[in-house]
N, CA, C and O atoms as CSV, one atom per row, in Angstrom:
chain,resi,resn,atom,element,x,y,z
A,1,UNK,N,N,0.817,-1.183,0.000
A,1,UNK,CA,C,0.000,0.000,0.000
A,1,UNK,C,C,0.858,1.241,0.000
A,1,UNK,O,O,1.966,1.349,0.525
A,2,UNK,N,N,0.269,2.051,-0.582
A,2,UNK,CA,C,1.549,3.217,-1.019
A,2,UNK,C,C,0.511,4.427,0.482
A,2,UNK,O,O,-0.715,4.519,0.545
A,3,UNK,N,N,1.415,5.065,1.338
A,3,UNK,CA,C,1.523,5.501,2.349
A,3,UNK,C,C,0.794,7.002,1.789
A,3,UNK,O,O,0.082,7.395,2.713
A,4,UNK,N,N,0.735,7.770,0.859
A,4,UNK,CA,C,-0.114,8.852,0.065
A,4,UNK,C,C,-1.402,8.547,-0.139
A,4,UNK,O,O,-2.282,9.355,-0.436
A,5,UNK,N,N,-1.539,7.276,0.031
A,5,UNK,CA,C,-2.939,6.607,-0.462
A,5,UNK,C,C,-3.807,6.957,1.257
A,5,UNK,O,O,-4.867,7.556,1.436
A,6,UNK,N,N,-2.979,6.394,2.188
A,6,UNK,CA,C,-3.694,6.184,3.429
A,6,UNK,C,C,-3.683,7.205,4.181
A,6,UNK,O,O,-4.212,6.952,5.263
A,7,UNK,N,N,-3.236,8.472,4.068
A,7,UNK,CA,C,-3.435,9.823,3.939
A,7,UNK,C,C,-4.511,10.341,3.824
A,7,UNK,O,O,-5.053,9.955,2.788
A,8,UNK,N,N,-5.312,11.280,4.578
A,8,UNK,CA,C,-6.589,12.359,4.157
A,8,UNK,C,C,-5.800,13.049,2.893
A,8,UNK,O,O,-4.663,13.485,3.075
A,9,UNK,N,N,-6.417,13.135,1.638
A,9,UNK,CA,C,-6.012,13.832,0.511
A,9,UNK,C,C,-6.017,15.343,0.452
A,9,UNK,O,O,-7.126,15.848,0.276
A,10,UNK,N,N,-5.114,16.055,0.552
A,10,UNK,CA,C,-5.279,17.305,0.599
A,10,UNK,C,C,-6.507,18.387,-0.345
A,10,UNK,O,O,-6.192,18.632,-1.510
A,11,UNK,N,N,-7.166,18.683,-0.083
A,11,UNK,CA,C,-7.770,19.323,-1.003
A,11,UNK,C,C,-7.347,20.666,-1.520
A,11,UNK,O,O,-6.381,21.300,-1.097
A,12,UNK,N,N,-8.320,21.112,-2.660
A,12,UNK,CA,C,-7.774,22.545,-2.911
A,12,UNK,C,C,-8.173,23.508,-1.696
A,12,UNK,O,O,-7.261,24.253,-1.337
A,13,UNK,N,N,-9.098,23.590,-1.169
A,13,UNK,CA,C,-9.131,24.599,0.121
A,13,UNK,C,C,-8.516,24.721,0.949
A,13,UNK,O,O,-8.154,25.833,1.332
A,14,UNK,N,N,-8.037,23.147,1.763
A,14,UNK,CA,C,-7.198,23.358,2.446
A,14,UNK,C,C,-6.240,24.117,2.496
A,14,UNK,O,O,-5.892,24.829,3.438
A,15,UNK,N,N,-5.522,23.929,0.936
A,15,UNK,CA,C,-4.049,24.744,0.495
A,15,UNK,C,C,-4.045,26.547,1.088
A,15,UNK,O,O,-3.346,27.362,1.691
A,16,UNK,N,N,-5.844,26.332,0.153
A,16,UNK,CA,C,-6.104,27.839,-0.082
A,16,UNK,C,C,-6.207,28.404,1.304
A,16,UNK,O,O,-5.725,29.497,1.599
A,17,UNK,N,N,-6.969,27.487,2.305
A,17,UNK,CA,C,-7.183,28.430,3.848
A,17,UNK,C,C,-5.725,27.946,4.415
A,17,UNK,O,O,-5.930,28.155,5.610
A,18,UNK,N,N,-4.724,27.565,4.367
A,18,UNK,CA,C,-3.637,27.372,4.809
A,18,UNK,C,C,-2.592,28.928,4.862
A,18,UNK,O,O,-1.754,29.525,5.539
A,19,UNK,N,N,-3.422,28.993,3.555
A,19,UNK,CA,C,-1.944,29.979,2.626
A,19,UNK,C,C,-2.510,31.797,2.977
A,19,UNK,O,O,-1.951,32.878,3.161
A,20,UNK,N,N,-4.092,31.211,2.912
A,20,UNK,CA,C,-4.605,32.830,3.286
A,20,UNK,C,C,-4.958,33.328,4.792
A,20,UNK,O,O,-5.687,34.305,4.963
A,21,UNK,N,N,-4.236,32.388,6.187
A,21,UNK,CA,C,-4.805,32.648,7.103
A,21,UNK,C,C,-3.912,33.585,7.657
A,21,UNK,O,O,-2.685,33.488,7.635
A,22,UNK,N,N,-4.835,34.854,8.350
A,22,UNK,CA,C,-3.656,36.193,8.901
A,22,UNK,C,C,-2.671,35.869,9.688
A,22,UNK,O,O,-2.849,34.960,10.499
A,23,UNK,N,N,-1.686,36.401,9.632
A,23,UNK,CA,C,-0.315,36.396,9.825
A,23,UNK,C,C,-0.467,37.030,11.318
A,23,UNK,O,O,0.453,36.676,12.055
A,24,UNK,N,N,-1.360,37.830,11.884
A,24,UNK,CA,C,-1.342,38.707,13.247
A,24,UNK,C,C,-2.775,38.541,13.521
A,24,UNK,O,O,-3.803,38.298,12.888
A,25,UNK,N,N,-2.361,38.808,14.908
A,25,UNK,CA,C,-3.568,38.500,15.774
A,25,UNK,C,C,-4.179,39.479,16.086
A,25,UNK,O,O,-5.341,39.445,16.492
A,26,UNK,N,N,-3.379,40.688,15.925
A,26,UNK,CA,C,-4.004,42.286,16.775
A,26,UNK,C,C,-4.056,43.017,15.188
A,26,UNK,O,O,-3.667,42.739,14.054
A,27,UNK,N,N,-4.821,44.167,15.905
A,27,UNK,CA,C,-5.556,45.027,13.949
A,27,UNK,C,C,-4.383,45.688,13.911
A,27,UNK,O,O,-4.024,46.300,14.917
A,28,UNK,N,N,-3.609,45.676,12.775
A,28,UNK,CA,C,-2.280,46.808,12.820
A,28,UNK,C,C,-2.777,48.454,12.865
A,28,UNK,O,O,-1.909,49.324,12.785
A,29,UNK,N,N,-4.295,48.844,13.003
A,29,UNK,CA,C,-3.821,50.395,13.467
A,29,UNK,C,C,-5.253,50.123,14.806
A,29,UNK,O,O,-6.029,49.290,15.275
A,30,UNK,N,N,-4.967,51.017,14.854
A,30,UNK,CA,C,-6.035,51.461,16.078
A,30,UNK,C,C,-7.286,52.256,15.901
A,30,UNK,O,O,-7.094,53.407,15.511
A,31,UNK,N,N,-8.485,51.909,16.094
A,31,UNK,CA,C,-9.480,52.796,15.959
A,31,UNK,C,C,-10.069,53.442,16.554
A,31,UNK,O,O,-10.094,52.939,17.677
A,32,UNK,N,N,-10.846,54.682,16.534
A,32,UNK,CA,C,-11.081,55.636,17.836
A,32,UNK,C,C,-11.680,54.757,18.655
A,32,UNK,O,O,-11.240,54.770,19.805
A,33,UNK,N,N,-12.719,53.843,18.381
A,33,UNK,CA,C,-13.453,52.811,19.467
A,33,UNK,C,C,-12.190,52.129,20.504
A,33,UNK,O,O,-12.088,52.258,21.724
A,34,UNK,N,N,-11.374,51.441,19.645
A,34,UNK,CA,C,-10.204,51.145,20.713
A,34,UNK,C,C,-9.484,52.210,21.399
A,34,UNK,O,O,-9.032,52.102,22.539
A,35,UNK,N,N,-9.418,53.002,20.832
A,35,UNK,CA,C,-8.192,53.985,21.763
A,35,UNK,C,C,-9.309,54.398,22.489
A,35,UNK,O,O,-9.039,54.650,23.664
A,36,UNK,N,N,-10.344,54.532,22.208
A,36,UNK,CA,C,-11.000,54.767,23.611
A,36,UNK,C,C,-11.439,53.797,24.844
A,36,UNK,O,O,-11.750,54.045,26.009
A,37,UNK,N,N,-11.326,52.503,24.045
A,37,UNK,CA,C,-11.724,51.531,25.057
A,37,UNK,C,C,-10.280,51.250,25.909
A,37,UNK,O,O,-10.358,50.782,27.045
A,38,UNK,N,N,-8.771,51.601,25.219
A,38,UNK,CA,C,-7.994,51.570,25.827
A,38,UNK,C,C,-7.405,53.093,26.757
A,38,UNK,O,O,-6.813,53.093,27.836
A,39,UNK,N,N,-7.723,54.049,26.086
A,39,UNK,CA,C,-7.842,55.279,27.581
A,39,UNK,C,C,-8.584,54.781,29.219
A,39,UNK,O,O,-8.130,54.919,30.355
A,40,UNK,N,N,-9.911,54.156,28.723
A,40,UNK,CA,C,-10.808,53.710,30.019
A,40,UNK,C,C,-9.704,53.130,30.519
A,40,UNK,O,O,-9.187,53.625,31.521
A,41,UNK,N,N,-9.119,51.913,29.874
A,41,UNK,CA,C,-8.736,50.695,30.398
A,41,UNK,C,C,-7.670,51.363,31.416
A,41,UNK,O,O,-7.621,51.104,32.619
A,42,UNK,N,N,-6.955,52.127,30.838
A,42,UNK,CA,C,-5.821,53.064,31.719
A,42,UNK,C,C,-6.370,53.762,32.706
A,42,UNK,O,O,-5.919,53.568,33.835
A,43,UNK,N,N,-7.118,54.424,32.581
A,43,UNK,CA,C,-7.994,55.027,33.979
A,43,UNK,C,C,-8.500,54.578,35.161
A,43,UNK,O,O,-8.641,55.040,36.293
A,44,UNK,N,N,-8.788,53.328,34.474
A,44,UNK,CA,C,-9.133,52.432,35.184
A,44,UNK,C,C,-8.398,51.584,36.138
A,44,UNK,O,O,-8.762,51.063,37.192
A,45,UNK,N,N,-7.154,51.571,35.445
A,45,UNK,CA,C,-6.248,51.206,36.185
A,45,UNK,C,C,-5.268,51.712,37.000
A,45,UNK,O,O,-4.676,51.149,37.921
A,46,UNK,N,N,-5.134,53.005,36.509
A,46,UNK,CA,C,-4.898,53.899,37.378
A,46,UNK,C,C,-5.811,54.016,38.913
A,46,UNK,O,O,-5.246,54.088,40.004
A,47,UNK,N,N,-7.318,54.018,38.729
A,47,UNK,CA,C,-7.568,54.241,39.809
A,47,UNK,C,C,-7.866,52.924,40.862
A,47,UNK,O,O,-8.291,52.925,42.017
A,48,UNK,N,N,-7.443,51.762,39.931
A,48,UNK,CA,C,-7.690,50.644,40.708
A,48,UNK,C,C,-6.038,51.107,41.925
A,48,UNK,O,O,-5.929,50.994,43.146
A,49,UNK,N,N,-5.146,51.554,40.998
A,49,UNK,CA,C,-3.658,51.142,41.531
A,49,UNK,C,C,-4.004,52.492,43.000
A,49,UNK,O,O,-3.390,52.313,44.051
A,50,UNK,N,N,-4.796,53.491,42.913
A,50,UNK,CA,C,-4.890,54.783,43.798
A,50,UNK,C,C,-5.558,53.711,44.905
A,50,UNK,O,O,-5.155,53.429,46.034
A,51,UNK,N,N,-6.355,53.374,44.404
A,51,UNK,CA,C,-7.720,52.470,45.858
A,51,UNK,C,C,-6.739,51.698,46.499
A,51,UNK,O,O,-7.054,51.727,47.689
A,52,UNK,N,N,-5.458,50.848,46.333
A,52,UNK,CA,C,-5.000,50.035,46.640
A,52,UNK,C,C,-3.800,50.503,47.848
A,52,UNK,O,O,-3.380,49.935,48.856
A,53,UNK,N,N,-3.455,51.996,47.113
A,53,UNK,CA,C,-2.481,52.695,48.314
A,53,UNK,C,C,-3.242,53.090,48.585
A,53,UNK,O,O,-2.656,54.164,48.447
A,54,UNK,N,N,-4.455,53.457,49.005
A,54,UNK,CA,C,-5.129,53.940,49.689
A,54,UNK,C,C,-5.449,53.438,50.725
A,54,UNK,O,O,-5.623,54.022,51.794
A,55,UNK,N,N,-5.611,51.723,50.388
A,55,UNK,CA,C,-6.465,50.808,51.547
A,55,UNK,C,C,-5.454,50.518,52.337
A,55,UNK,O,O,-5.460,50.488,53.568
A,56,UNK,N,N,-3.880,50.130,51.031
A,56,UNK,CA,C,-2.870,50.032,51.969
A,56,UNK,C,C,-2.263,51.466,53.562
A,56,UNK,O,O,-1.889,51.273,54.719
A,57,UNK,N,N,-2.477,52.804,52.702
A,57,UNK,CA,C,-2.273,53.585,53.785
A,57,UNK,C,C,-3.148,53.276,55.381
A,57,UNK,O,O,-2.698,53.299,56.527
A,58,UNK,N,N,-4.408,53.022,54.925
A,58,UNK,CA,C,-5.362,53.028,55.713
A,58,UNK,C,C,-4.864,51.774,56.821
A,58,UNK,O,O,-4.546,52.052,57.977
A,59,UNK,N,N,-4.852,50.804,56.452
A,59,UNK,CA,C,-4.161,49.450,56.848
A,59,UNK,C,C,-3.038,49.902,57.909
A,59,UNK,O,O,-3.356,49.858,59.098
A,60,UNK,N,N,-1.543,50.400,57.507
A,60,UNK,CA,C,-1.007,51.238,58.264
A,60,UNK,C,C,-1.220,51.796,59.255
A,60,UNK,O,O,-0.684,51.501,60.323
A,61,UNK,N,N,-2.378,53.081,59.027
A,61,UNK,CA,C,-2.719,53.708,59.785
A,61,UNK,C,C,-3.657,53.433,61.071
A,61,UNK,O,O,-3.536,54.204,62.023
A,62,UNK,N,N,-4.483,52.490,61.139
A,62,UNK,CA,C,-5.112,51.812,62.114
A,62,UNK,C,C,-4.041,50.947,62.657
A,62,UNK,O,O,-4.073,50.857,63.884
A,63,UNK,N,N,-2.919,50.161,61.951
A,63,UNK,CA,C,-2.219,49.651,62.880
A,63,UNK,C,C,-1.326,50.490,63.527
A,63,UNK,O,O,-0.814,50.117,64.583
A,64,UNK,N,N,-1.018,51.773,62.954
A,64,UNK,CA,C,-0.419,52.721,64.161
A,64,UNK,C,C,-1.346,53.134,64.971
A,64,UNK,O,O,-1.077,53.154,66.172
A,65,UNK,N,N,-2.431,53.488,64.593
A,65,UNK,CA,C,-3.037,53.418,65.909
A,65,UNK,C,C,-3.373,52.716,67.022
A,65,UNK,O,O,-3.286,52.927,68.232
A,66,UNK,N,N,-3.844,51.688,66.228
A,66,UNK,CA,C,-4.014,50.375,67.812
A,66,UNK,C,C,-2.502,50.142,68.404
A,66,UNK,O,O,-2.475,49.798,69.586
A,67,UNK,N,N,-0.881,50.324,67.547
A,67,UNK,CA,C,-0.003,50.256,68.630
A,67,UNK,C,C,0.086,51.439,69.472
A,67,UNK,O,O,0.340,51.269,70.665
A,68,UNK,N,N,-0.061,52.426,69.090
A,68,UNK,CA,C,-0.028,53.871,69.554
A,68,UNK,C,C,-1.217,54.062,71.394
A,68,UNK,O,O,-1.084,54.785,72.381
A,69,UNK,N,N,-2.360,52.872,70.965
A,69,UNK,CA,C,-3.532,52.708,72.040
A,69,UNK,C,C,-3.015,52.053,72.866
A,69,UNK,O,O,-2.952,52.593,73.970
A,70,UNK,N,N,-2.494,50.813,72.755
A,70,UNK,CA,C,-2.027,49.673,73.466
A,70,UNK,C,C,-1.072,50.511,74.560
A,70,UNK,O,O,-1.182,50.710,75.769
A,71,UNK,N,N,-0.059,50.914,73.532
A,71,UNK,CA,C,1.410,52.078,74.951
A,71,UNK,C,C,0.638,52.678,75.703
A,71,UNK,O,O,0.750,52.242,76.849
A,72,UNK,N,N,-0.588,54.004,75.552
A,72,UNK,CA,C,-1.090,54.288,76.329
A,72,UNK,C,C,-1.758,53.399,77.051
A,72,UNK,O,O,-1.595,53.439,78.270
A,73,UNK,N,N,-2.494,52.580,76.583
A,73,UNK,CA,C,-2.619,51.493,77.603
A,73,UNK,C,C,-2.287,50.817,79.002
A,73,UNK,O,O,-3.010,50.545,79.960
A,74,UNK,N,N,-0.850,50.637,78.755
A,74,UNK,CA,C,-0.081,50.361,79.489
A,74,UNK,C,C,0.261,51.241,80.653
A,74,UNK,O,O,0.129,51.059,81.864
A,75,UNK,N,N,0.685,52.133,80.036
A,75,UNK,CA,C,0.825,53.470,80.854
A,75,UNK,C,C,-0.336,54.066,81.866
A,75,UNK,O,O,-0.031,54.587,82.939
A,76,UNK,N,N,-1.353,53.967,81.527
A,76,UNK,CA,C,-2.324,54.245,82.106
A,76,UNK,C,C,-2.598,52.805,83.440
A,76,UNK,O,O,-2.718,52.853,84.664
A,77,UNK,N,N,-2.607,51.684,82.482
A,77,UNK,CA,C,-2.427,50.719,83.740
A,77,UNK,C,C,-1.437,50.776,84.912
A,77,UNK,O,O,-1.693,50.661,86.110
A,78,UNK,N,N,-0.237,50.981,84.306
A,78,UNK,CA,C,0.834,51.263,85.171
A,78,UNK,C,C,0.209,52.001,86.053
A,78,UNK,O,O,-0.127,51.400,87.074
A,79,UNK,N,N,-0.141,53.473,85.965
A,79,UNK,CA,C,-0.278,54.550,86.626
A,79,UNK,C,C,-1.218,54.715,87.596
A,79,UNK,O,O,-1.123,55.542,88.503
A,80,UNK,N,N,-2.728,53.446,87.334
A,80,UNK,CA,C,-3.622,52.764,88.105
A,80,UNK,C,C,-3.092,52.591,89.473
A,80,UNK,O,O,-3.308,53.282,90.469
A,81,UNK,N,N,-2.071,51.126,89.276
A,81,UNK,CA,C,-1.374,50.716,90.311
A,81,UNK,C,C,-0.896,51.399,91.332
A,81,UNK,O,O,-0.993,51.046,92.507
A,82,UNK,N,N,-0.190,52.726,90.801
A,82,UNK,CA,C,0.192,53.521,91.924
A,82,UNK,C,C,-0.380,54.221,92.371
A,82,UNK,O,O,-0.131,54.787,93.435
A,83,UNK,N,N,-1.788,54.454,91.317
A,83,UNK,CA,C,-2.476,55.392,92.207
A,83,UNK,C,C,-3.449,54.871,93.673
A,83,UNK,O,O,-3.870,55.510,94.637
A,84,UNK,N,N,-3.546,53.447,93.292
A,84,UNK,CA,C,-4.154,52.610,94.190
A,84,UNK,C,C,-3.381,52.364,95.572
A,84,UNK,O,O,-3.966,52.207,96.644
A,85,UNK,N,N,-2.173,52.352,95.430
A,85,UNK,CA,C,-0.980,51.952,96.643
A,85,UNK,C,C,-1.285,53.487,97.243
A,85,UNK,O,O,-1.832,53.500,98.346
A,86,UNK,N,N,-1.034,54.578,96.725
A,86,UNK,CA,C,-1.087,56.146,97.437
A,86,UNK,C,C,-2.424,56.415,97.691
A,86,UNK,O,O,-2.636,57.402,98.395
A,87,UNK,N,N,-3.396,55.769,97.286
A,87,UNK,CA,C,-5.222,55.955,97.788
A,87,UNK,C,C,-4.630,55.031,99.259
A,87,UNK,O,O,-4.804,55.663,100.302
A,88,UNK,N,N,-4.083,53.877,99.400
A,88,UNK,CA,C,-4.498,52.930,100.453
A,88,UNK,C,C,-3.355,53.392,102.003
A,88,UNK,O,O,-3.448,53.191,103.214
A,89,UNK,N,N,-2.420,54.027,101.174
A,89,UNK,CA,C,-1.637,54.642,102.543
A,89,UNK,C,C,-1.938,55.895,102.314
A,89,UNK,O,O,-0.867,56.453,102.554
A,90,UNK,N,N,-2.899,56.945,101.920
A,90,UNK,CA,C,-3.755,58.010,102.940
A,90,UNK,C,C,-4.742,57.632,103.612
A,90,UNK,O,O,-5.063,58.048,104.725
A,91,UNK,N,N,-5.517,56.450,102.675
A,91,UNK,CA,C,-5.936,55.900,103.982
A,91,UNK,C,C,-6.072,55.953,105.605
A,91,UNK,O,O,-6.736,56.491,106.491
A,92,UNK,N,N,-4.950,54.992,105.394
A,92,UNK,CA,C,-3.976,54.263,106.572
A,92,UNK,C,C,-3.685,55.469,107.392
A,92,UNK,O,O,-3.998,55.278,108.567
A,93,UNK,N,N,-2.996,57.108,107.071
A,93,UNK,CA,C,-3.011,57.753,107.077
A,93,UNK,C,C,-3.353,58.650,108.023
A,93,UNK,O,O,-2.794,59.151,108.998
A,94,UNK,N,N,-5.465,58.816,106.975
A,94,UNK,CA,C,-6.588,59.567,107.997
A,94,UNK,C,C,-6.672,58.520,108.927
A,94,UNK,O,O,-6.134,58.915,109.962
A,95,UNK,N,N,-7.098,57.354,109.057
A,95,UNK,CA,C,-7.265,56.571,109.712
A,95,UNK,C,C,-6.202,56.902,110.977
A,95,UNK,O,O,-6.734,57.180,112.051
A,96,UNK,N,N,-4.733,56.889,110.912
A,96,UNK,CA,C,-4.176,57.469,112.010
A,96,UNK,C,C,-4.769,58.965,112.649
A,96,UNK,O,O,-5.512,59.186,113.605
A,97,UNK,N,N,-4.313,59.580,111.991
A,97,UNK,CA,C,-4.610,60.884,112.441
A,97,UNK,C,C,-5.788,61.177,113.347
A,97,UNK,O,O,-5.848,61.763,114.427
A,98,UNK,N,N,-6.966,60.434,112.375
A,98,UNK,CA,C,-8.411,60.262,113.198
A,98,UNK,C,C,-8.079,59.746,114.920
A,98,UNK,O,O,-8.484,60.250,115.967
A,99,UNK,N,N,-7.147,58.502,114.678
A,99,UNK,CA,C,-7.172,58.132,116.004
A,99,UNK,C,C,-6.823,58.992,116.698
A,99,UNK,O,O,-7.459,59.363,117.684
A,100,UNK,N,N,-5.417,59.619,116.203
A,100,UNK,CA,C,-4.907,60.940,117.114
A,100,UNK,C,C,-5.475,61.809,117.623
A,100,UNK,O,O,-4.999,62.245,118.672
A,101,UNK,N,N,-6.808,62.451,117.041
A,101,UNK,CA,C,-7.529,63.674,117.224
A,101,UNK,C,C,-8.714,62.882,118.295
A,101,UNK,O,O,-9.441,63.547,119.033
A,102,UNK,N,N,-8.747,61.751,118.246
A,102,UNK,CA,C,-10.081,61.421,118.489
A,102,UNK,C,C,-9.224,60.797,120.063
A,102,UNK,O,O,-9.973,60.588,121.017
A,103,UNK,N,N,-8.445,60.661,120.163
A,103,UNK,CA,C,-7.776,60.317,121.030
A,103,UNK,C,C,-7.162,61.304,122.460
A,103,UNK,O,O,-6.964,60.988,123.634
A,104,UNK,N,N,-6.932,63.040,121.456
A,104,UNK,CA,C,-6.580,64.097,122.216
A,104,UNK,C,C,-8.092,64.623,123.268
A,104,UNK,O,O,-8.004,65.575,124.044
């Protein structure tokens, strides 16, 4: 069996849609519809890229704040403590004194 035989036979179209299919995929000029659909596209992306430092600033900025809350935090707890030790020896304190006066 001759191996040309057992072959799909080429036809004439084939040749013809072989030989005439475009060479490029994109339109070689641009038309106002595209350059305008590609201005949006830029704008668009532009303001996607603005929203993004934006959310990122924002992101930042609440986490400086909650560390910024927390220090005071602390500080304020701290400052609890001592104010509680100096409430409990005036106390202690009037409590003397009272005896003293109440005593004279």
């Amino acid at each position: 069996m001759d191996s040309t035989k057992a072959s799909a036979p080429s036809t004439g179209f084939t040749r013809f849609k072989a030989r005439f299919q475009p060479q490029h995929t994109k339109p070689r000029y641009v038309t106002k519809q595209r350059a305008k659909i590609m201005d949006q596209d830029s704008k668009m992306e532009a303001s996607d890229k603005k929203q993004e430092e934006s959310e990122k600033w924002r992101e930042q900025s609440e986490e400086k704040s909650r560390a910024e809350f927390l220090t005071l935090q602390v500080k304020v707890e701290s400052r609890i403590c001592e104010v509680e030790k100096h409430d409990d020896l005036m106390q202690d304190l009037v409590e003397e004194l009272q005896e003293k006066v109440g005593s004279c």
